[in-house]
Structures are given as C-alpha cells and as structure tokens.
C-alpha positions in Angstrom: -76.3 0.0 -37.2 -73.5 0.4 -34.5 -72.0 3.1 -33.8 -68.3 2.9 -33.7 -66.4 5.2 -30.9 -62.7 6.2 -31.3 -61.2 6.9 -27.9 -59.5 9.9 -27.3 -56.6 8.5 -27.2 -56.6 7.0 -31.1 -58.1 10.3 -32.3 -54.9 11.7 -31.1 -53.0 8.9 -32.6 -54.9 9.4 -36.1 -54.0 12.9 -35.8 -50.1 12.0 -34.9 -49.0 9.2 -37.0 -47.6 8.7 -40.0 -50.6 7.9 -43.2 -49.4 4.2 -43.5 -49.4 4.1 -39.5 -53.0 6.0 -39.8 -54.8 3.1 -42.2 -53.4 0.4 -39.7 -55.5 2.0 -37.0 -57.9 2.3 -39.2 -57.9 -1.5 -40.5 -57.9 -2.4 -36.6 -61.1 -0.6 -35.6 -63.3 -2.5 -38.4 -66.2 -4.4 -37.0 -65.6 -8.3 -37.6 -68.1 -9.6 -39.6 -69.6 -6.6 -42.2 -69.1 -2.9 -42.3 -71.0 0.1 -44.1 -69.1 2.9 -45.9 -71.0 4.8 -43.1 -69.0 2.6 -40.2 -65.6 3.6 -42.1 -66.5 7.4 -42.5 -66.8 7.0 -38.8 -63.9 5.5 -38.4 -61.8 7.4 -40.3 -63.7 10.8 -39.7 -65.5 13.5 -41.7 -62.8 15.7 -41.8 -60.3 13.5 -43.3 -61.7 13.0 -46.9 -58.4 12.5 -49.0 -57.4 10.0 -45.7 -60.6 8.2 -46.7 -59.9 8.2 -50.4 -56.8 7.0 -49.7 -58.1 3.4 -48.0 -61.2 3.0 -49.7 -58.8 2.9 -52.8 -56.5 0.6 -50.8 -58.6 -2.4 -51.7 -58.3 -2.0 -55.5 -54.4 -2.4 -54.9 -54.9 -6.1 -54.2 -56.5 -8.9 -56.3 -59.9 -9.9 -54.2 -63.0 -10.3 -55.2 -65.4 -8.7 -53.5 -69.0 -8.1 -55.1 -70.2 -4.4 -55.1 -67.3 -2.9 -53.7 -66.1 -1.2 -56.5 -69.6 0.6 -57.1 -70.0 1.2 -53.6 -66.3 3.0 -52.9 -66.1 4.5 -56.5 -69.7 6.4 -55.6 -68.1 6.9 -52.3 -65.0 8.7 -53.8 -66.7 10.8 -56.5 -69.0 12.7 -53.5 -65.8 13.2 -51.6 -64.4 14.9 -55.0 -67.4 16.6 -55.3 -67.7 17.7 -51.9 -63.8 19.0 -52.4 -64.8 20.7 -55.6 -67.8 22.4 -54.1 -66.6 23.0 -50.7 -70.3 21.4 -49.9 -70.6 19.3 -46.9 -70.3 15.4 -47.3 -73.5 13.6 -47.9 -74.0 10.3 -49.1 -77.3 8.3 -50.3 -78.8 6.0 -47.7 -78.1 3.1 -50.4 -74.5 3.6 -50.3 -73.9 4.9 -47.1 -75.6 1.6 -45.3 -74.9 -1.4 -47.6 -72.9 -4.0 -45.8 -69.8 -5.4 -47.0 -67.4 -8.5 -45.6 -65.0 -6.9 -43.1 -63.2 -9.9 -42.7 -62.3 -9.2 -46.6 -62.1 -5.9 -46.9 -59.5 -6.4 -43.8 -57.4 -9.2 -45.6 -57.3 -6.9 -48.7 -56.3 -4.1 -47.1 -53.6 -5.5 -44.8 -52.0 -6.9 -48.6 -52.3 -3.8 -49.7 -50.1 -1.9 -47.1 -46.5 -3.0 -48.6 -47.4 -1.3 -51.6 -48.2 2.0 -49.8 -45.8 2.1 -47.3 -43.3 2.2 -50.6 -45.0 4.8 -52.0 -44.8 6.7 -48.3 -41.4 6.5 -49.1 -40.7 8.5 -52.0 -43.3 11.2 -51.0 -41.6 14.3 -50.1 -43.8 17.2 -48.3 -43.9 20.7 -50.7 -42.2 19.6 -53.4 -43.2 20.8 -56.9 -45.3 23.4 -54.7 -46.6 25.1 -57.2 -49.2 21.9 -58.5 -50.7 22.1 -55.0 -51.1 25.3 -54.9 -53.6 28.1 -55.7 -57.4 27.8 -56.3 -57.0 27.2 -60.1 -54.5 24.6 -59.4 -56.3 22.6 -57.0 -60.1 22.5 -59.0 -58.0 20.5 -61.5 -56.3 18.8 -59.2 -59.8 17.9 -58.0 -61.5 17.6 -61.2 -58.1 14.9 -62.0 -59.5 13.4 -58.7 -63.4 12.6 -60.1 -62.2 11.9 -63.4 -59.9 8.9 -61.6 -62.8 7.8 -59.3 -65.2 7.6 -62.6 -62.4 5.6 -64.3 -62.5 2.9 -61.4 -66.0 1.9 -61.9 -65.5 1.9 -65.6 -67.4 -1.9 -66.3 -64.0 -3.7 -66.8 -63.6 -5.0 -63.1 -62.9 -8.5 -64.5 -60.3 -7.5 -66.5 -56.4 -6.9 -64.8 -55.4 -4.1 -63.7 -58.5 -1.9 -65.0 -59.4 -1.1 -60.6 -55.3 -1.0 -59.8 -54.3 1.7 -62.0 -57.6 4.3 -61.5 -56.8 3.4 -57.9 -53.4 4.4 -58.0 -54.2 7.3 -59.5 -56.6 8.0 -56.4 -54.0 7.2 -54.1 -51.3 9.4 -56.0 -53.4 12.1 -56.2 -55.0 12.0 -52.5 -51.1 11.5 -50.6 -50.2 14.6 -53.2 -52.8 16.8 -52.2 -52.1 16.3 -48.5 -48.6 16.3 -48.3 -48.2 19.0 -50.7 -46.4 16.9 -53.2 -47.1 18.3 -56.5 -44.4 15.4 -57.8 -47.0 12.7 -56.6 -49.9 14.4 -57.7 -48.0 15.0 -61.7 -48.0 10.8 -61.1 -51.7 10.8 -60.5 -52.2 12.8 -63.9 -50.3 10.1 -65.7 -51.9 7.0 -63.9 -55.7 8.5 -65.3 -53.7 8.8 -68.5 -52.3 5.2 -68.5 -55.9 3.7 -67.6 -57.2 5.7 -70.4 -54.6 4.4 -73.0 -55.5 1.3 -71.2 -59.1 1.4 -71.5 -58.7 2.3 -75.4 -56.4 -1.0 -76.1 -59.3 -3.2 -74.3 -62.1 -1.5 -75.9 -60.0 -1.7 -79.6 -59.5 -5.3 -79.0 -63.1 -5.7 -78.0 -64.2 -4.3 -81.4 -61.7 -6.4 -83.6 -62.9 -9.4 -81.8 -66.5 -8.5 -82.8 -65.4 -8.4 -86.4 -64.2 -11.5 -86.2 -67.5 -13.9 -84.6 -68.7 -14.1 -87.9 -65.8 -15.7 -89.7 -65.2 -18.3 -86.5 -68.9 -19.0 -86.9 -68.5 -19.4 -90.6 -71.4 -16.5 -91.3 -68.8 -14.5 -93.6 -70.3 -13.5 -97.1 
C-alpha cells in the first residue's frame, strides 16, 4: 500500500481553512486510480474524526453507484462513533481498513457533493444553542445520535432513493454540529435519523402490503 505524505505546508492549511475548503484539499490529495479507507484516514488524519465523518458521508450526498462503499464507510463511521463514545483509540479491521475503492469515483462524487455542503457551511453558526454541545451527558447522546445515523446508512435499502442521502445528512449535521459547536445543526441531525426512520417505516409498510398482494396478481387467492 502507499503511503500518502501531507507536506507541512497542507497540514497547516488543513488546520487553517474553512471545512468546505478542508475536503477540497482533501479530494485533491486522493491517489488516481483506487484508494483504501486506510489512505483517507491518512489523508485526512487521526485526529480529525468528525472531519472524516464528514467526507466519507460526502459521497452518499450524490447519486453514484459505487459497490461496497456504503458497507465499507458505514463500518468506517460507526468505529469513529465508537471510538468518540469510548474515548478508545481508533482501530479498524484489516478488511475495511485495506479494501480498495475507485478514486477516480469517489472523487467525481465528492466534487458533486460540495455545492450541497458549502450551503450548509453557510447557515452553520459557531456556539449557538450551546447547551446541546455541551456537557458529558449531552455529548454521549449526541454520540449515541451519531452511531444510530451511521447504522441507518447501511440499512439494506441502498437501491432505493434517498435511503443513503438522509442517514448521511444526518452524519454530516451531526459531525459540522459537534465541531462548530452548533447545537442548532446538531437538533437537525436528531430530525434527519428521525425522517429516515419514518422513512424506513413507509418502505418497509409498503413492502408488506405488496407481499399481500403476489397472491391475488398470481391468481393463488382462496
């Protein structure tokens, strides 16, 4: 596997810019042709786990296929919450830590993906609502909120719309929240887990009364 250096310099500008200015660095230091969650840790940098949940959750945000991301960056997101929970330090399994994915795709989806952040940059306002950022009790909900959203984006409905965008979004509301302070953004987050869940329930109803009904299109009603 290569290793991937950041120069002093981008360190420093990682450290300096603004989060949407961040994951452009970050989208211009992948490798060309595949890259491993390992490579993007790298990248981004151990100590900047809700800056990691923030573009791995990116991709979601766009409609591209790309096989195995969603189990690979979903795993990927629920250590980091677990890790935040725990105050542990981060580990992931060589499985998911080294599987390859397209870069080349993974760039194109992020790169469509930054309109929709750089809006949400703008309505995020540092320490507002401080007390939901606030406190231990606060924040192990705020991190349990944070699992719960990761778990819903590898719920098995990836082929069905929006069932990766809004878990995502949720990720991404929760993860700017938490590190701006913005207890406004991360109140969103709550109600994007919410909205998947009410989500999830209509598909799964639907599901069921569709069941019910094979055996009258099939004509093997009693």
């Amino acid at each position: 596997m290569d290793h991937i250096d950041l120069t002093v310099a981008e360190e420093k500008s990682l450290a300096a810019e603004s989060l949407g200015e961040k994951i452009e660095l970050i989208i211009d230091k992948l490798p060309p042709e595949e890259v491993s969650l390992h490579e993007i840790i790298e990248i981004v940098g151990v100590d900047s786990l809700l800056l990691l949940t923030i573009f791995l959750s990116l991709i979601f945000l766009a409609p591209i296929s790309i096989p195995g991301v969603s189990t690979v960056f979903g795993l990927g997101i629920i250590l980091i919450g677990v890790t935040r929970l725990f105050a542990l330090q981060p580990w992931l399994p060589s499985s998911i830590a080294h599987r390859k994915l397209s870069a080349p795709k993974l760039r194109e989806g992020f790169t469509r993906s930054l309109a929709w952040f750089h809006r949400l940059e703008t309505i995020s306002r540092p320490h507002r609502l401080p007390g939901l950022t606030a406190g231990g009790g606060v924040m192990f909900m705020n991190n349990l909120a944070f699992i719960f959203a990761a778990l819903l984006l590898m719920a098995p409905f990836g082929f069905v719309p929006l069932s990766n965008t809004l878990p995502a979004l949720g990720l991404i509301l929760l993860a700017v929240g938490m590190m701006q302070r913005d207890g406004a953004l991360v109140l969103l987050g709550y109600g994007a887990n919410v909205a998947t869940v009410l989500y999830f329930g209509v598909l799964v109803a639907f599901g069921g009364l569709s069941l019910q009904q094979l055996p009258r299109l099939f004509g093997m009603e009693p």
